[in-house]
C-alpha positions, 0 to 999 in steps of 0.5 A: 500500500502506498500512502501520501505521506511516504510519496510526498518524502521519498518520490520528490526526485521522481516527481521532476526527473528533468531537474526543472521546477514548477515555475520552469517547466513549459507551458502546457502545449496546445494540443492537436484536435481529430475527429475519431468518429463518434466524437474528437480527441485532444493529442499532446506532444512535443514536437520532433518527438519520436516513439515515446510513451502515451497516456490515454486520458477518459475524463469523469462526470458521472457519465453526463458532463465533462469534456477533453479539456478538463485536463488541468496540469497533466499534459505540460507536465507528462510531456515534461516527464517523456510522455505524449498525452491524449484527452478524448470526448465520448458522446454522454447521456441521455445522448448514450448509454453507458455501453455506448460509451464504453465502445466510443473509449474502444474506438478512440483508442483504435484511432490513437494506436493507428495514428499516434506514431506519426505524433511521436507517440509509440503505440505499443507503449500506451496507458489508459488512465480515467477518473470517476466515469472515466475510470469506470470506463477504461477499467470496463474497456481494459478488461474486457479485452477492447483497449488491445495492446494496453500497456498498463491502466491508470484507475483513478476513483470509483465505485462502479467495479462490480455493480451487482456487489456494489446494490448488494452492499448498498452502495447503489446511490442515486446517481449510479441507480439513474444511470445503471438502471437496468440490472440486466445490463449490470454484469456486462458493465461491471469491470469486475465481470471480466477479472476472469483467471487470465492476466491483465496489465499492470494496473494502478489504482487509487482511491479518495476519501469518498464513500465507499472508494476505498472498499471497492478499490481493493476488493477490485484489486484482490480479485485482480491480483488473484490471476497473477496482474501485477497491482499497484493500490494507492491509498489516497485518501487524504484526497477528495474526489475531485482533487485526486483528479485535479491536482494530477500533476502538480509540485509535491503532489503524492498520486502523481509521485506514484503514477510516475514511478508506475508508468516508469516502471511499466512504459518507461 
């Protein structure tokens, strides 16, 4: 278990392995726009750039709001650190369905691994990250086999694991009750549904202080190291559930401490 405390103090270094502080590093780029089909994504990277590693972004807001552009300090500073980084939108309810979404994070992935050697980024070497819904989303898509080739995967707080468990538990709050309305669906939707005895990616997962995060974060994780994945929890609950997100990327911050030693240690 990795906690902020010890992040803060023992993974400074790691945090600005350019030897460059806040104030030095550059000025997040403006990204490069493309239309993947059911909606566009957002590919940051630095010029001249060649074979790096890439960062596929999912944005959160309980799968009806959010865009690609809430990404706050996560593109200057995985560029800053070797990374290409891409943000995508995906069509959001009532507009469709949470199956819909999870096959538009599907295409746009397909998009990006077909196209982003010639932005500098390697294709055998991508990361899907996401938080709230969007974590839900990239947990569901990596899982299940759509996301081929995922180097590793980035969870970055929900609850929406194993939906079945999570009604059982009591943990059907309003807002997942609205959107996983039909309990037919909840099987085919729930990440855990596909944790089946095979070896998955490397997976990071970490987890605020909001209700419940904690719990379905590692029981998601016991069931994943139980086929052999390599797991990496990080107890983030100094965090709310939106700063866990927010502060991604900035100085002394402890889950951008360990997000980085994972995907140096994974993708680097």
């Amino acid at each position: 278990m990795i906690d902020r405390r010890s992040f803060i103090l023992a993974s400074a270094a790691a945090m600005l392995p350019l030897g460059a502080s806040a104030a030095r590093r550059p000025r997040q780029p403006a990204p490069k726009t493309f239309d993947y089909g059911p909606a566009k994504l957002d590919i940051y990277a630095p010029e001249g750039a060649s074979g790096m590693p890439v960062v596929f972004f999912v944005h959160g807001g309980t799968w009806q709001f959010g865009k690609r552009s809430q990404v706050d300090a996560k593109p200057a500073f995985l560029l800053a650190n070797g990374f290409c980084f891409v943000s995508i939108d995906y069509r959001l309810l009532p507009k469709a369905d949470v199956a819909t979404q999870a096959s538009d994070v599907e295409k746009a992935y397909a998009y990006v691994r077909a196209n982003i050697a010639q932005h500098g980024g390697d294709p055998n070497r991508m990361v899907g990250m996401g938080h709230s819904a969007g974590c839900h989303l990239i947990a569901l898509t990596g899982m299940r086999g759509g996301l081929p080739g995922i180097a590793a995967l980035i969870l970055d707080d929900t609850r929406a694991y194993d939906l079945a468990a999570l009604a059982e538990n009591g943990g059907m709050v309003r807002v997942y009750a609205r959107v996983f309305s039909d309990p037919s669906q909840w099987a085919a939707l729930s990440p855990a549904s596909y944790v089946d005895g095979r070896k998955h990616p490397p997976t990071f997962i970490a987890y605020s202080r909001a209700s419940g995060r904690g719990e379905e974060s590692k029981a998601f994780a016991s069931r994943l190291r139980a086929t052999g994945t390599k797991v990496t929890v990080f107890d983030g609950s100094a965090y709310t559930h939106m700063s866990i997100n927010r502060d991604f990327g900035e100085d002394g911050d402890a889950l951008t401490a360990a997000a980085l030693a994972f995907l140096k240690s994974t993708v680097g």
